[in-house]
C-alpha positions as CSV (number, residue, x, y, z in Angstrom):
1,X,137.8,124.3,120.0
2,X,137.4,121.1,121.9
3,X,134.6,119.0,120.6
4,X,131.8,119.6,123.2
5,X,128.3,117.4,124.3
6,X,125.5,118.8,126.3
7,X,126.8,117.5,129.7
8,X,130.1,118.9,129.1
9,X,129.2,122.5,128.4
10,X,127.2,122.0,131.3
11,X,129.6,121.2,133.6
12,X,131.3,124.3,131.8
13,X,128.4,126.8,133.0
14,X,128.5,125.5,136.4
15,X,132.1,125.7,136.8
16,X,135.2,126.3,134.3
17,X,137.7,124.8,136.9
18,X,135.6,122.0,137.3
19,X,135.2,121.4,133.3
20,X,139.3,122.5,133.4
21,X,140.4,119.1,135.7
22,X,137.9,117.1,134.7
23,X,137.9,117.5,130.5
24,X,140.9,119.7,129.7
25,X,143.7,118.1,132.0
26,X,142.1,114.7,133.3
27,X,143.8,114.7,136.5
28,X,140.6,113.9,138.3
29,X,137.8,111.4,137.7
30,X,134.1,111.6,138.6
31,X,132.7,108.1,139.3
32,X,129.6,109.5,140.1
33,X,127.3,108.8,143.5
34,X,124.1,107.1,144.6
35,X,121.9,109.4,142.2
36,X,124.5,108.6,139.4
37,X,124.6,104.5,139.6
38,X,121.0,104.4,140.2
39,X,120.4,106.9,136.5
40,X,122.4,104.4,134.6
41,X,120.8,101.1,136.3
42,X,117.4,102.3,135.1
43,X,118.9,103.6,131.6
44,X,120.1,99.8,131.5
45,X,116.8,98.5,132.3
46,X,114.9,101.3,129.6
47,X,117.6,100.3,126.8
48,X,116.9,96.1,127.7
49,X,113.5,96.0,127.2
50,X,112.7,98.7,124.3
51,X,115.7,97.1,122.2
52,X,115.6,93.6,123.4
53,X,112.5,92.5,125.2
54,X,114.0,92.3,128.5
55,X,111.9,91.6,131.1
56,X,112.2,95.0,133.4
57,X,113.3,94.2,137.0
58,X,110.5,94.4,139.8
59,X,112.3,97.2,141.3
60,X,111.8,99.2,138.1
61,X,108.6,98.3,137.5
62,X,107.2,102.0,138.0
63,X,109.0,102.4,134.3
64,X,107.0,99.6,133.0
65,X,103.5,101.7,132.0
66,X,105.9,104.8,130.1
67,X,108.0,102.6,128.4
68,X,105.2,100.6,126.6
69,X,103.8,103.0,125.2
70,X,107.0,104.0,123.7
71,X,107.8,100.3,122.4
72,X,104.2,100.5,120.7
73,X,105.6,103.9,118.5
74,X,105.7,102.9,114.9
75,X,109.2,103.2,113.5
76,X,112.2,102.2,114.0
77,X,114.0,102.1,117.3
78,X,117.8,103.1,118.2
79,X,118.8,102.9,121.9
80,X,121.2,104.7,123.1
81,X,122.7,106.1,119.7
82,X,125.5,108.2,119.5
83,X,125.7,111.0,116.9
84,X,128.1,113.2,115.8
85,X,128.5,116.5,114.0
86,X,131.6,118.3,112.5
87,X,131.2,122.0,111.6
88,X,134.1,124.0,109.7
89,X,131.8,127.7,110.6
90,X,130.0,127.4,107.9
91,X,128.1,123.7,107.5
92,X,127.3,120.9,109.7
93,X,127.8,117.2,108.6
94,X,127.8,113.7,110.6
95,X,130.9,112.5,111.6
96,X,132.1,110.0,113.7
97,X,131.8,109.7,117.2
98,X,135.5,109.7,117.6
99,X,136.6,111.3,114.4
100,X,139.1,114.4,114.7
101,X,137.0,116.4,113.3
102,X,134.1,116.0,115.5
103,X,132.3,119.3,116.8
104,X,129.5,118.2,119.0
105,X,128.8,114.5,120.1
106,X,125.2,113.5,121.3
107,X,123.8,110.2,122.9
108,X,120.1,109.6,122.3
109,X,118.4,107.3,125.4
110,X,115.6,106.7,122.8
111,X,116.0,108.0,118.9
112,X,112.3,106.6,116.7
113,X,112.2,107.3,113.1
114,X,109.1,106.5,111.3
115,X,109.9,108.0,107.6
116,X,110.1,111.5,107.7
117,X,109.2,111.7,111.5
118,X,111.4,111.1,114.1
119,X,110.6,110.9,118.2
120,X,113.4,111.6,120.4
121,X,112.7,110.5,124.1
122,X,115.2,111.4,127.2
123,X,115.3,109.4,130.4
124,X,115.0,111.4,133.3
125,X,115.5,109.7,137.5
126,X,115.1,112.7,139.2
127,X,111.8,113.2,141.2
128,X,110.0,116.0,139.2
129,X,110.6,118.4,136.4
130,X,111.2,121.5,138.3
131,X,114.4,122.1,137.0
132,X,114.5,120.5,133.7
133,X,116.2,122.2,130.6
134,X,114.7,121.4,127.0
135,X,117.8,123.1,125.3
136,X,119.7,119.3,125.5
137,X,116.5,118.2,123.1
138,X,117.4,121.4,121.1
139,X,121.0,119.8,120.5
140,X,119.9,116.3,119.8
141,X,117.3,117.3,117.8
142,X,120.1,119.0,115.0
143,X,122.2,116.2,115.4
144,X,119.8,113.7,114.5
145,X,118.6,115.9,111.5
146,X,122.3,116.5,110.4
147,X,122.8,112.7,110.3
148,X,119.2,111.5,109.2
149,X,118.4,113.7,106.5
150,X,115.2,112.5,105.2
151,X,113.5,113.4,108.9
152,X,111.9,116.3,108.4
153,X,110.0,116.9,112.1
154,X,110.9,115.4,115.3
155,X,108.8,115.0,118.7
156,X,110.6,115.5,121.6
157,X,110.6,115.0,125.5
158,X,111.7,114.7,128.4
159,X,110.4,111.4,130.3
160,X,110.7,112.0,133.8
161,X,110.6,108.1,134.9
162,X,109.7,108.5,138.7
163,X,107.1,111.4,138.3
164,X,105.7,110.5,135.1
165,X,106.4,114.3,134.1
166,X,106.6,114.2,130.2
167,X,108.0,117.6,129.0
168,X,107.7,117.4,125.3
169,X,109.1,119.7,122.4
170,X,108.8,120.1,118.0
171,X,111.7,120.4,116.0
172,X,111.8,121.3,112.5
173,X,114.4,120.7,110.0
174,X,114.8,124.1,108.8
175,X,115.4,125.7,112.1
176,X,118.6,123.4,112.9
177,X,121.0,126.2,113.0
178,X,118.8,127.8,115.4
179,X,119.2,125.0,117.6
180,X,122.9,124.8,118.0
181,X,122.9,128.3,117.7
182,X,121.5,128.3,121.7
183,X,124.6,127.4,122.7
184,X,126.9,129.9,120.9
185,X,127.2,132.1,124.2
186,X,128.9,129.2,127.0
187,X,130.5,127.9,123.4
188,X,132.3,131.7,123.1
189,X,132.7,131.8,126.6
190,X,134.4,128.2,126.7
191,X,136.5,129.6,123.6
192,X,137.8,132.5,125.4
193,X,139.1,130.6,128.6
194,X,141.1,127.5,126.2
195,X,142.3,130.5,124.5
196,X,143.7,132.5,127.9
197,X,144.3,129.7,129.7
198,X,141.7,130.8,132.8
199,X,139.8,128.6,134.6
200,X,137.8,130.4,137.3
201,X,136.4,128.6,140.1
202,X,132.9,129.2,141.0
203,X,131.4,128.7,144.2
204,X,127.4,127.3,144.6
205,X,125.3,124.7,146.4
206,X,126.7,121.4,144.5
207,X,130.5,122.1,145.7
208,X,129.9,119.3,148.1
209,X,129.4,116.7,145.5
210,X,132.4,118.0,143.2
211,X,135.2,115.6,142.5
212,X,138.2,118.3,142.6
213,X,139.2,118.4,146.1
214,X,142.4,120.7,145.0
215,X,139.2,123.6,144.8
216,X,138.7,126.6,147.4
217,X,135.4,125.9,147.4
218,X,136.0,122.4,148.0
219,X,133.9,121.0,151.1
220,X,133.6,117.3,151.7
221,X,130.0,116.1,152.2
């Protein structure tokens, strides 16, 4: 099966001919929007000044109080990491982000490991929690105990930047089978349409912002 990440399987859930153009084929592209630009300029700003000291723009400054707090976290700091994790059906090892054996691929806004404790934080622009889903902790959370060994515990959340929501979560090392294990229904279900080849479209409330115009549910915004 096709190496999958949290966003991916996502896209997946919501639609498999969406997932179909945009991962399998690559005939269309999403560059994103407004919403989109604006997540990655304050991810840039977050990353700066935790791993560098950057200043954080005045238009950010609403970040300023969270982030702090975070920088004051004994341990050491990793911004933006990548992990990676090959599994054979049997046992899960690190890998390289690009290797051909890679299974799942994870990027961590904010990874802290502080001996056998680790703190795994995940920027979030959107105005409140409402809708927020804790199983993308539950993946990063095995892959950073796959690839960090030692950590034994990990504390979890969910920063919600503009709301100051902070959805947190515990991990523990021996339940990391658990964890990938949430996925193992859209991973089966992914599974069965590479293996038949169908890609059904599916219709909902976010059609307007999808890139593949070639859809029948396709409707400019």
């Amino acid at each position: 099966m096709t190496a999958w990440s949290y966003s991916s399987i996502k896209t997946f859930d919501q639609c498999p001919k969406k997932y179909y153009h945009l991962k399998v084929i690559k005939d269309v592209k999403d560059f994103g929007n407004e919403a989109t630009i604006y997540g990655s300029q304050v991810h840039k700003a977050a990353e700066d000044y935790i791993a560098n000291g950057i200043e954080i723009p005045a238009k950010f400054s609403f970040i300023t109080a969270p982030l702090k707090a975070l920088a004051s976290i004994q341990g050491q700091k990793h911004c933006e990491l990548r992990l990676a994790v090959s599994y054979d059906g049997q046992e899960y090892k690190p890998t390289e982000f690009m290797a051909r054996d890679v299974w799942y691929r994870g990027i961590i806004d904010l990874l802290i490991i502080n001996e056998d404790t680790a703190y795994i934080v995940d920027y979030k622009t959107g105005k409140n929690a409402k809708y927020s889903d804790t199983t993308q902790l539950d993946a990063l959370a095995a892959a950073v105990f796959v690839n960090f060994p030692t950590v034994k515990t990990i504390k979890s959340a969910l920063l919600y930047l503009v709301s100051g929501d902070f959805i947190k979560k515990e991990h523990k090392k021996e339940l990391t089978k658990s964890y990938f294990a949430t996925f193992n229904g859209v991973l089966e279900r992914l599974n069965v349409a590479e293996q038949s080849g169908v890609w059904n479209a599916v219709s909902g409330p976010l059609c307007g912002f999808c890139p593949v115009k070639s859809c029948e549910h396709y409707r400019g915004r």
